[in-house]
C-alpha positions in Angstrom: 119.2 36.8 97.5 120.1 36.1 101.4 119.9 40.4 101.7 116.4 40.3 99.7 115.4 37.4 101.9 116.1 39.0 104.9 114.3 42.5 104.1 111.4 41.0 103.5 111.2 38.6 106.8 111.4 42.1 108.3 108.7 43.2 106.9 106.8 40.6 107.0 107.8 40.5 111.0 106.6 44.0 111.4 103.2 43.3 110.0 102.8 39.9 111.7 104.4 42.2 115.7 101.6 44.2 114.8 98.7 41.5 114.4 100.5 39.8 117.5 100.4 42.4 119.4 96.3 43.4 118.7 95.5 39.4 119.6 97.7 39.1 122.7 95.6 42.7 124.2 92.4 40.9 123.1 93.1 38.0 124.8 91.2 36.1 125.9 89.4 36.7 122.8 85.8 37.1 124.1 85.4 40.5 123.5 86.5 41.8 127.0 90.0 43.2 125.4 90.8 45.7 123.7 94.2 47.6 122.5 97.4 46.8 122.0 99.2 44.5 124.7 102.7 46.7 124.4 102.7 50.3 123.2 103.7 50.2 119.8 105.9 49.7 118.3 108.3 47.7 120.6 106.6 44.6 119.9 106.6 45.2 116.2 109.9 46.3 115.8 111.0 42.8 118.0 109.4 40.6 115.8 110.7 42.4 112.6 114.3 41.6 113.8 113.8 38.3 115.1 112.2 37.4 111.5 115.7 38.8 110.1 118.0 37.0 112.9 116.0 33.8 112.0 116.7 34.3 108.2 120.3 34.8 108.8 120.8 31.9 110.8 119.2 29.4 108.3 119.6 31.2 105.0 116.8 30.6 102.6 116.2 27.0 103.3 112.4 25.1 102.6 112.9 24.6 106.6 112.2 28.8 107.0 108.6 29.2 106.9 108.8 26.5 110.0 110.9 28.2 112.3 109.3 31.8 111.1 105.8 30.1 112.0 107.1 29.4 115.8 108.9 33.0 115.9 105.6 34.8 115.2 104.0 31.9 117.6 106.6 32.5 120.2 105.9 36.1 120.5 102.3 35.8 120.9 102.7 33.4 123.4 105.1 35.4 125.2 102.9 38.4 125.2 100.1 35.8 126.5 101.9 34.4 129.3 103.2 37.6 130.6 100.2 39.3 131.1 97.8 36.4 131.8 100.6 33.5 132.9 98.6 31.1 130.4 99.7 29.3 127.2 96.7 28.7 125.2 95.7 25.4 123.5 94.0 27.1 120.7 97.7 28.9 120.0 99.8 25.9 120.3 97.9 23.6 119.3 97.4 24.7 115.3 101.1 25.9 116.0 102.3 22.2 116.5 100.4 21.3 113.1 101.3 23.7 110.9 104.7 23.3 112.1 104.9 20.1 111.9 103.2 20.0 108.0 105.8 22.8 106.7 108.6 20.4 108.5 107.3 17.7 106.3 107.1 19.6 103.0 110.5 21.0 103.6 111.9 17.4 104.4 110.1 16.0 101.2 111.3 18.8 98.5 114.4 19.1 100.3 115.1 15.5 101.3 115.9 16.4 104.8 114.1 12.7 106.2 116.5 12.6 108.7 115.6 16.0 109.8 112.4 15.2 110.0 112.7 12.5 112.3 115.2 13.8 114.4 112.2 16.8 115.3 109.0 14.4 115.8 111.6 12.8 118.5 112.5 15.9 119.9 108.9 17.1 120.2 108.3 13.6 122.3 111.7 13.7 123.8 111.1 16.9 125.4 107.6 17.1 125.7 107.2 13.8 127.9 110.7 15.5 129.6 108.7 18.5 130.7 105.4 16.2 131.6 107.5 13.9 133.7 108.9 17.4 135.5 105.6 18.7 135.6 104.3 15.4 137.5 107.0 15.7 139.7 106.7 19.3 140.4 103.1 20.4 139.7 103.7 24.2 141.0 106.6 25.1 139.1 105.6 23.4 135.6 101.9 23.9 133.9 100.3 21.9 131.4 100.9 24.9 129.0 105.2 24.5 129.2 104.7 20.8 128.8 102.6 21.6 125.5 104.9 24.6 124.4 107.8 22.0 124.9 106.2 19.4 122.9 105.9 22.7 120.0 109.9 23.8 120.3 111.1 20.0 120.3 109.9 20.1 116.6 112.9 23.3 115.2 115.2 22.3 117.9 115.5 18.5 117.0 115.5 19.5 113.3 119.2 21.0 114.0 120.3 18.4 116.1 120.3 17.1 119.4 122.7 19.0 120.4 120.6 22.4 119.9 117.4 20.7 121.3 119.4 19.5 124.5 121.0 23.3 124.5 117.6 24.6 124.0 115.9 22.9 127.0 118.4 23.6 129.5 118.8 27.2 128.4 115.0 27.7 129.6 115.7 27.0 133.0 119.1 29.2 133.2 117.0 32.1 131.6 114.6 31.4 134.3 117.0 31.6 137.0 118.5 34.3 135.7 115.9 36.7 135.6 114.6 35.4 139.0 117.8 36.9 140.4 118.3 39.6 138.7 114.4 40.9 139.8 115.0 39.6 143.3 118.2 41.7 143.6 116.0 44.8 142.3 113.2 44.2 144.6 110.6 43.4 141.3 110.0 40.2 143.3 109.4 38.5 146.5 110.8 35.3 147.5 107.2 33.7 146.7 106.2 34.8 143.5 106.3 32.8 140.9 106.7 33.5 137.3 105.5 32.6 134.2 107.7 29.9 132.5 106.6 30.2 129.0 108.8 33.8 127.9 112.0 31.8 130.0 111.4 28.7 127.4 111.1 30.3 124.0 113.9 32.6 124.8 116.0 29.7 126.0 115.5 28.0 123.0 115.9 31.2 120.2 119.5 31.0 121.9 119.9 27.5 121.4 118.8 28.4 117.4 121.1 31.4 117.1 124.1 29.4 119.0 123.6 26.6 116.9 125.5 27.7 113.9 128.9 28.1 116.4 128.1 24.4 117.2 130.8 21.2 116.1 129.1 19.3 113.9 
């Protein structure tokens, strides 16, 4: 069933790459776009296999369509920030919602109410974590990563505290990472600044995928 599961996520991914990747080259949506925003089909192909990774790490749980609804989220908004270094409000805001409603339904048929808890805290936890940065440090956090934080708190609390802690400390290594690693090739200069959004989502698809190696 798992096998069957997992084929069609990939399909299912490839469709929803494609329709990602038409919306992220029209962006900002008012008519000035056109295209693709990666020649297909790398984008496609991405999302296909993230789909599959996701259903392998959870199995066929009533949590899935959740944390496949922030996958094909995630990409958009990847594709979004790196072109245009924005996150959207009209992407994450219906993302939080219908995350948030499939979290509920899966925690009611399931009777997963301490699941469910455990994520609306770690959507506050980490989004007033990223606000409170943000305030601190106004040029290296937006708005958009405090919002997109409030969006990934939701599937990171719902495995634990553990994963959500993993998840928001990940974003920043990722971060740092890649700023080294494009500094040392000369991408970069010292000044520029990159988008934080693509760090964050990757950071936290770790945290998901490293999860099932946690204690506990």
């Amino acid at each position: 069933m798992t096998g069957l599961v997992v084929a069609v996520a990939a399909v299912v991914g490839l469709v929803v790459g494609s329709a990602v990747n038409r919306a992220a080259g029209a962006f900002p949506w008012d008519g000035s776009g056109s295209g693709p925003a990666v020649r297909p089909p790398l984008l496609e192909l991405a999302t296909a296999a993230l789909f599959a990774l996701v259903v392998l790490r959870l199995g066929v749980v009533w949590a899935l369509p959740a944390f496949l609804v922030v996958t094909g989220v995630g990409v958009l908004l990847a594709a979004v920030d790196l072109r245009h270094r924005l996150l959207p409000n009209r992407v994450i805001a219906p993302a939080v919602v219908a995350t948030a409603a499939l979290l509920t339904v899966a925690a009611a048929v399931g009777g997963s109410r301490e699941e469910l808890t455990r994520a609306a805290l770690g959507a506050v936890v980490l989004f007033a974590g990223y606000l409170v940065l943000a305030l601190i440090s106004p040029g290296g956090l937006g708005m958009g990563d405090v919002k997109l934080a409030g969006l990934l708190g939701l599937p990171l609390g719902w495995l634990g505290w553990d994963v959500l802690l993993l998840g928001a400390v990940a974003g920043f290594v990722v971060q740092a990472a890649l700023a080294l690693l494009l500094l040392a090739t000369r991408r970069i200069g010292r000044k520029a600044e990159l988008p934080f959004g693509p760090a964050m989502l990757l950071g936290a698809a770790i945290a998901v995928g490293w999860s099932g190696t946690l204690p506990g």
